[in-house]
C-alpha positions in Angstrom: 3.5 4.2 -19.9 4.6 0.8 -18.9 4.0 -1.9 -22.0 3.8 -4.8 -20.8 5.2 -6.8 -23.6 8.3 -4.8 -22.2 10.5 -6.2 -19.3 10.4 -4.0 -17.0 11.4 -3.2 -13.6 9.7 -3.2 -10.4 10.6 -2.3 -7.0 8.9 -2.9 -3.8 8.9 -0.3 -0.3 8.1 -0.6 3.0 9.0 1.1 5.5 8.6 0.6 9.6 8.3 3.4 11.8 7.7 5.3 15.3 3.7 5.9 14.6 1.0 6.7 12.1 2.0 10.2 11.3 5.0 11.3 8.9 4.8 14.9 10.5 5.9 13.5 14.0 7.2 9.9 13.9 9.7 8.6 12.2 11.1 5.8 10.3 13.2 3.2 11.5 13.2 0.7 8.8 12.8 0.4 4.9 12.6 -2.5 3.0 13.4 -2.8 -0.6 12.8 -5.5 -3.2 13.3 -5.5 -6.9 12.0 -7.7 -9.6 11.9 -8.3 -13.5 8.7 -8.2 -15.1 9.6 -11.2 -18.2 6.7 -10.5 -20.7 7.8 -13.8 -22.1 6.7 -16.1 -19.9 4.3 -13.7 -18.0 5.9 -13.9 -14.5 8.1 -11.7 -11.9 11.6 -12.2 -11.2 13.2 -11.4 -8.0 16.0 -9.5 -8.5 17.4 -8.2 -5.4 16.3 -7.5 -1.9 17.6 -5.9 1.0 16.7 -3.9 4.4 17.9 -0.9 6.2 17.8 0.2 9.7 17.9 4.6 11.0 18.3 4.9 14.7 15.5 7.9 15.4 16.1 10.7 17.2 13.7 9.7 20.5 13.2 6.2 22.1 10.9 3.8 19.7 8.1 3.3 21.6 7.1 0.3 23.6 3.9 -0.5 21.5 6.3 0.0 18.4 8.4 -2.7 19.4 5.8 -5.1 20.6 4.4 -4.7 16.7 7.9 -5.0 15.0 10.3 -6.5 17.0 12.6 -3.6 16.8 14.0 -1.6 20.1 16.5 1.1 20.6 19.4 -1.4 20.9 18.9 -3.6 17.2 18.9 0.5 15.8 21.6 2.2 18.2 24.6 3.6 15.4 22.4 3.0 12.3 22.2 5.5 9.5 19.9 5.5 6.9 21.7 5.0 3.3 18.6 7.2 0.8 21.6 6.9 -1.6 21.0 3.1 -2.0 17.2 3.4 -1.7 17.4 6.4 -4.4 19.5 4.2 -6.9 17.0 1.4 -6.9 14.1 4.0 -7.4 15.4 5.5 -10.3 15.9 2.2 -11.6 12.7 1.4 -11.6 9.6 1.7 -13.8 7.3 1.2 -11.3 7.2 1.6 -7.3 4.8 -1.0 -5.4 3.5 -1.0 -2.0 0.7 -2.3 0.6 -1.0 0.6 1.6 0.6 3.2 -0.8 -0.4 6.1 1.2 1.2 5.2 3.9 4.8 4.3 2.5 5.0 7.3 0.2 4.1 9.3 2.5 6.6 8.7 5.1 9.4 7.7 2.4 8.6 11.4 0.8 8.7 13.3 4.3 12.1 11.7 5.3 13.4 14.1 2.8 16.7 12.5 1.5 14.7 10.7 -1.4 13.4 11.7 -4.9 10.2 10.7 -6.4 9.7 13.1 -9.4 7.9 11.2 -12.4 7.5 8.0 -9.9 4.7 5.4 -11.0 3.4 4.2 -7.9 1.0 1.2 -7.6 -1.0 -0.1 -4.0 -1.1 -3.6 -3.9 -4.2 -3.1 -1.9 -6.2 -0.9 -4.1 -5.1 -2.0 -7.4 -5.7 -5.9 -7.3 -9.4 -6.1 -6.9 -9.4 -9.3 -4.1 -12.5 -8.9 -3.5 -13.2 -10.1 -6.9 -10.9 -13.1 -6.3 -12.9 -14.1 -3.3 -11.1 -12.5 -0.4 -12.5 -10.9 2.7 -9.7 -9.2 3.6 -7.1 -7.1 2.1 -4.5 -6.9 5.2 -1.3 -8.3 3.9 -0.7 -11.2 6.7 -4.8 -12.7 6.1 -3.9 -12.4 2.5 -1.0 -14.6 2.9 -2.6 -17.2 5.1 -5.8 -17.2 2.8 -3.0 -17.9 -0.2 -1.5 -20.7 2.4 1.8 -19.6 3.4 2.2 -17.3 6.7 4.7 -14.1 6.7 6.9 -15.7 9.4 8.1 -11.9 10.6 5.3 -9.5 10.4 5.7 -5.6 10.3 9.2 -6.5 9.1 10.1 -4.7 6.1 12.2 -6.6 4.2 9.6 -9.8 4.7 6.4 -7.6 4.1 8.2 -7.1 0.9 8.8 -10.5 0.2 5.0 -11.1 1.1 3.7 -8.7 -1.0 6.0 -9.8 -4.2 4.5 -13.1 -3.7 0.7 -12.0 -3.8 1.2 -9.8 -6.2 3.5 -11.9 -8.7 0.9 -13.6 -9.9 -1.4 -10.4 -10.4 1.3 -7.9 -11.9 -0.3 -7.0 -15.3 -4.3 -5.9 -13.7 -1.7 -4.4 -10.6 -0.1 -2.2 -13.1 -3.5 -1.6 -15.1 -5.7 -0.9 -12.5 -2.7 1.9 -11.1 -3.6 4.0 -14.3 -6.9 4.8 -14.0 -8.2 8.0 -12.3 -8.2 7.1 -8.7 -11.2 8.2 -5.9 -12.6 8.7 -2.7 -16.1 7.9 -2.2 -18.1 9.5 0.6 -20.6 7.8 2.2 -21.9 11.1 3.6 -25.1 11.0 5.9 -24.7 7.1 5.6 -27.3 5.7 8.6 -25.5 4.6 11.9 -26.9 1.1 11.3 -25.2 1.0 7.5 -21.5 1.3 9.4 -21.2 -2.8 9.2 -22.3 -3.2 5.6 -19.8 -0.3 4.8 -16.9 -1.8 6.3 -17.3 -5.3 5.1 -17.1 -3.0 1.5 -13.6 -1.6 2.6 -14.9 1.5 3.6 -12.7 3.2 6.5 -14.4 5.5 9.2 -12.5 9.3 8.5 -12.6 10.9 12.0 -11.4 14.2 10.8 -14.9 14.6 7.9 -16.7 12.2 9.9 -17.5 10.3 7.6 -17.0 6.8 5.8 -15.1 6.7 3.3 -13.4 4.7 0.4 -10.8 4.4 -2.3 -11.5 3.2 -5.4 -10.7 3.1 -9.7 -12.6 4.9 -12.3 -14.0 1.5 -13.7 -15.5 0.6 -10.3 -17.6 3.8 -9.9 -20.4 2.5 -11.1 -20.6 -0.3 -9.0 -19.7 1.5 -6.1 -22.9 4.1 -6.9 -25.2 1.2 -7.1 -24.1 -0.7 -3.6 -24.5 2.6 -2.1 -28.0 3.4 -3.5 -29.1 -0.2 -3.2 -27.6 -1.3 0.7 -27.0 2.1 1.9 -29.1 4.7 0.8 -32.1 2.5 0.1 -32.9 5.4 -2.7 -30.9 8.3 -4.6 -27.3 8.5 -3.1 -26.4 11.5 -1.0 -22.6 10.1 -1.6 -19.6 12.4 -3.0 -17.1 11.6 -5.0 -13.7 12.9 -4.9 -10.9 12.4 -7.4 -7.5 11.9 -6.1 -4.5 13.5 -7.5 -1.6 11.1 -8.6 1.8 11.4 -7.4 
């Protein structure tokens, strides 16, 4: 458990890639950015920062470039180096990033990294923004709403650099918040006419359960039970609660 009295070390990930699923696209870039936690004067420290480019095995995609920037000629000849990526994890005490699902989940089906005993923290789900008076959790609003602008978006290495800077400030409830029980709250049988009020809560529409559906901490359960039986429900909630499993 991280004490955070400690210094300690904290690395950032994000990757870029071919699509939305790790089971058929691939990535094409990570970035990587390491910092100090100083308990002494309560701040982060960049350390050291860096990104790496994998030429995939098909064509990157048209709509992937138009996102990123990155075509088949800035990638042609590149190899990933996982060594370099792997000694900075193991360095670490703690592994960051914006939308953690994603990342890890790409990073852990690449298959030439390690994450066994990880800590992983989402600077998403484990700063409560909301709280701090901020509509939106996307990484580039978050910027502009803290007034400075990621000049490359859907770059890695400056996604990196975007989310160390949002989340610099917020380290100690980031870490706090990332070891609690985690869940996923269904909003099932949720009334058509509800789906607005549910997404201006951060719930996301799962097309597979069909049904909305959030992430949240053990110590905003309650909270979350009340919204729904209060703006949702109008009554008892029908809603399900399902505890995610860390790692």
């Amino acid at each position: 458990m991280l004490n955070l009295d400690e210094r300690k070390i904290g690395t950032i990930l994000d990757v870029e890639t071919t699509g939305i699923d790790p089971k058929s696209a691939e990535i094409i870039e990570v970035g990587l950015l390491q910092f100090v936690w100083e308990p002494e004067k309560k701040t982060c420290r960049l350390l050291e920062s860096f990104s790496l480019l994998r030429q995939p095995s098909h064509s990157i995609p048209s709509e992937i470039t138009k996102i990123t920037g990155i075509d088949d000629a800035l990638v042609v000849g590149k190899k990933m180096d996982w060594q370099k990526v792997q000694t900075h994890i193991d360095g670490s005490d703690i592994l960051i990033a914006h939308n953690v699902d994603f990342d890890r989940n790409f990073l852990t089906a690449s298959g030439g990294l390690d994450f066994e005993d990880c800590h992983w923290a989402c600077s998403i789900a484990h700063i409560d923004w909301k709280a701090k008076g901020f509509g939106s959790r996307a990484l580039n609003y978050l910027a502009a709403d803290h007034g400075f602008v990621n000049p490359f978006a859907h770059r890695a290495l400056f996604d990196c650099a975007t989310t160390f800077r949002l989340v610099s400030d917020h380290f100690p409830e980031l870490y706090k918040r990332s070891l609690e029980k985690e869940f996923w709250v269904h909003a099932t049988g949720a009334a058509f006419e509800k789906k607005d009020l549910l997404k201006n809560n951060h719930y996301r529409w799962d097309r597979d359960r069909r049904v909305w559906k959030k992430r949240t901490v053990e110590s905003e359960l309650l909270g979350e039970r009340k919204f729904l039986e209060d703006q949702i429900y109008g009554g008892p909630s029908a809603h399900l609660e399902e505890e995610i499993a860390k790692g």
